[in-house]
C-alpha positions in Angstrom: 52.1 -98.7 36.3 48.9 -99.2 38.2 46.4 -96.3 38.3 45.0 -95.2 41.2 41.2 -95.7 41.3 39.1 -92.5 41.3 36.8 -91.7 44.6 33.6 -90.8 44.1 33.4 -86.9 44.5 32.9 -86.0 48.3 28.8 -85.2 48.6 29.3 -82.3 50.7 27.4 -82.3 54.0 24.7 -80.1 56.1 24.8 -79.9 59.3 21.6 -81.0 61.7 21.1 -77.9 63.7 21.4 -80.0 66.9 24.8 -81.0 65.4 25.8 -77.7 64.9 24.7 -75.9 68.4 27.0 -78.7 69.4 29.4 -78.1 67.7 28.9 -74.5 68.6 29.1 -75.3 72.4 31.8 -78.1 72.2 34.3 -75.1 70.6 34.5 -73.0 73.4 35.2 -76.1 76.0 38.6 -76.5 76.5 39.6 -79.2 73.8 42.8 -80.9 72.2 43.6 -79.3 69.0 43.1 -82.0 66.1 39.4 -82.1 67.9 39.2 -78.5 67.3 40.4 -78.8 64.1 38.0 -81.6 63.2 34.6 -79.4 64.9 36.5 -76.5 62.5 36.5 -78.7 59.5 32.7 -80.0 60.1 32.0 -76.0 60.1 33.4 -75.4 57.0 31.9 -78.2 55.0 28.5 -77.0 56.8 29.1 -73.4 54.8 30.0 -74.7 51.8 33.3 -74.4 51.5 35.3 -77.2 49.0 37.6 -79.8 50.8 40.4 -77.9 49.6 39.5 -74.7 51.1 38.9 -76.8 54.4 42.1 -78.1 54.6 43.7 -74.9 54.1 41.9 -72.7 56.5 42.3 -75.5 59.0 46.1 -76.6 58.0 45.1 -80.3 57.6 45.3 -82.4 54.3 42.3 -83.0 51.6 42.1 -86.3 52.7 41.6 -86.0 56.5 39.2 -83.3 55.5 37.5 -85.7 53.6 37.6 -88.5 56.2 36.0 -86.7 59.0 32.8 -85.3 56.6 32.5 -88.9 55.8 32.7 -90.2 59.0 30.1 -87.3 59.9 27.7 -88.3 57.2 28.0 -91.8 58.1 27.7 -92.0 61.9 27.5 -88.4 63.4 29.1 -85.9 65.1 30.6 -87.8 68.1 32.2 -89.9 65.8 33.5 -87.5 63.6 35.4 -85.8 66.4 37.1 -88.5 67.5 40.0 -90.7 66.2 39.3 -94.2 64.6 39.7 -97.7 66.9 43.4 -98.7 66.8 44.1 -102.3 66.5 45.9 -104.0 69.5 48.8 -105.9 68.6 48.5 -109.3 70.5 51.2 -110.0 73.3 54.4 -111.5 71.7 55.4 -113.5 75.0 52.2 -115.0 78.0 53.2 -115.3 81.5 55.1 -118.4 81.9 57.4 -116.8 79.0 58.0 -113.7 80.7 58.6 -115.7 84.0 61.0 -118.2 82.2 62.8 -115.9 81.2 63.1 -113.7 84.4 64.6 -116.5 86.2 66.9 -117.5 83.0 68.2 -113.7 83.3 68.5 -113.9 86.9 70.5 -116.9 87.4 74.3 -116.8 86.0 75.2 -116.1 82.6 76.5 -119.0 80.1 79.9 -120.3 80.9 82.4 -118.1 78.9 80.3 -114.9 79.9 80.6 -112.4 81.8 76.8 -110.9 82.0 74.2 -111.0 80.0 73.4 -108.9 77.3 70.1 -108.7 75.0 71.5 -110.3 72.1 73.0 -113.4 74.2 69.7 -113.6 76.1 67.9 -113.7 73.3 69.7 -116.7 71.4 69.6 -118.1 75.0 65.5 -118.3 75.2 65.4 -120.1 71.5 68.1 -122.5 72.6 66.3 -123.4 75.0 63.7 -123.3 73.7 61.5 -121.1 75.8 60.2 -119.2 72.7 60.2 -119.9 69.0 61.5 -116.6 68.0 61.8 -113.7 69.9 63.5 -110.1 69.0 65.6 -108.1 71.2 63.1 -105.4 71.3 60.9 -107.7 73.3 63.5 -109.0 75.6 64.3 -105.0 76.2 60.8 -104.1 76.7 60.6 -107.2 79.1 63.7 -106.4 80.9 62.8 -102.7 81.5 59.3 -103.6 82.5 61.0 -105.7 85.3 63.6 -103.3 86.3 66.3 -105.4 85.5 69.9 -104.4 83.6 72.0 -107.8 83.9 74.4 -106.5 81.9 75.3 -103.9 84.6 76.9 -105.8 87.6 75.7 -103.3 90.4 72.1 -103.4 88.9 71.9 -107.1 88.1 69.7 -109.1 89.3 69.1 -111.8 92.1 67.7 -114.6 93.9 65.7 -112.6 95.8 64.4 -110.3 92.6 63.4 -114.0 90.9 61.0 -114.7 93.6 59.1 -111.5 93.8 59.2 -111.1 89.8 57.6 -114.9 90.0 55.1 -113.9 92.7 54.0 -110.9 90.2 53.2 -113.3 87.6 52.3 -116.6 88.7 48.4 -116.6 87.9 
C-alpha cells in the first residue's frame, strides 16, 4: 500500500495590520458565506488558534483551513478570500459542427423512423461523419441550446428554424 507523503507542518500566519482592518471592514459588508468563512478562518489563524480548532469553530475541514492560510501567506488577502481559477473545458463541437448538425436534425429522420431521438442522432453525425465521436450529452446540450425537441412532433423542427439557427452561427 502506498503511503501518503507527510506536509510540512502549517507555519501559522500573522496578520499585516492593513490586512486585518480589512478584514475587519470586509466582515460587516454583506458577503457570501464561504467568503465569510474564509475572512473567519484568516482571524483565527491570526490569534493563534491550531488548524483544527479553525475548522471547527468555522465548520470547514483541516484542509481548506489550511489552503486558505497558505494561499494568504503566499499571495495576500484578496486571494485568500476568493476561490481558485477553474479550468475551461474546451468546446467539444465548433460552429460548422453545431450547424451541420442543426440542419441534419431539422431535415427528415432516416428512412424506417419515425423522429429523431438523441441516441439515433448521435450514430447519425459519426455516420456521416460530421464528428468523430460525440456523446449524447452533447447532442442534448446542443439541442436544448437551440430549442429544438425532434422527437416531439408538435415541437420539431423546420425549414424555417434551419435558416435562422444557420444565420446564428454562420461566422
Amino acid at each position: 500500500m502506498r503511503q501518503k507523503k507527510p506536509r510540512p507542518r502549517f507555519p501559522g500566519l500573522k496578520l499585516k495590520d492593513e490586512d486585518r482592518e480589512l478584514l475587519r471592514r470586509k466582515a460587516r459588508e454583506r458577503l457570501t458565506v464561504r467568503t465569510w468563512k474564509r475572512i473567519r478562518m484568516l482571524q483565527l489563524l491570526d490569534e493563534g488558534k491550531t488548524l483544527a480548532a479553525t475548522a471547527a469553530a468555522v465548520g470547514s475541514a483541516v484542509p481548506s483551513v489550511r489552503r486558505v492560510g497558505e494561499r494568504y501567506l503566499a499571495a495576500g488577502v484578496e486571494v485568500a478570500l476568493k476561490d481558485a481559477k477553474r479550468p475551461v473545458p474546451p468546446r467539444k463541437l465548433d460552429a460548422r459542427q453545431e450547424a451541420a448538425i442543426v440542419a441534419m436534425v431539422c431535415g427528415p429522420p432516416p428512412e424506417g423512423r419515425a423522429r429523431w431521438t438523441i441516441m439515433l442522432i448521435v450514430e447519425e453525425c459519426m455516420k456521416r461523419k460530421l464528428v468523430d465521436q460525440v456523446g449524447r450529452e452533447t447532442i442534448r446540450v446542443l439541442l436544448k441550446n437551440h430549442a429544438l425537441k425532434p422527437w416531439r412532433e408538435k415541437n420539431g423542427s423546420s425549414g424555417l428554424r434551419v435558416a435562422q439557427v444557420a444565420r446564428e452561427i454562420a461566422p
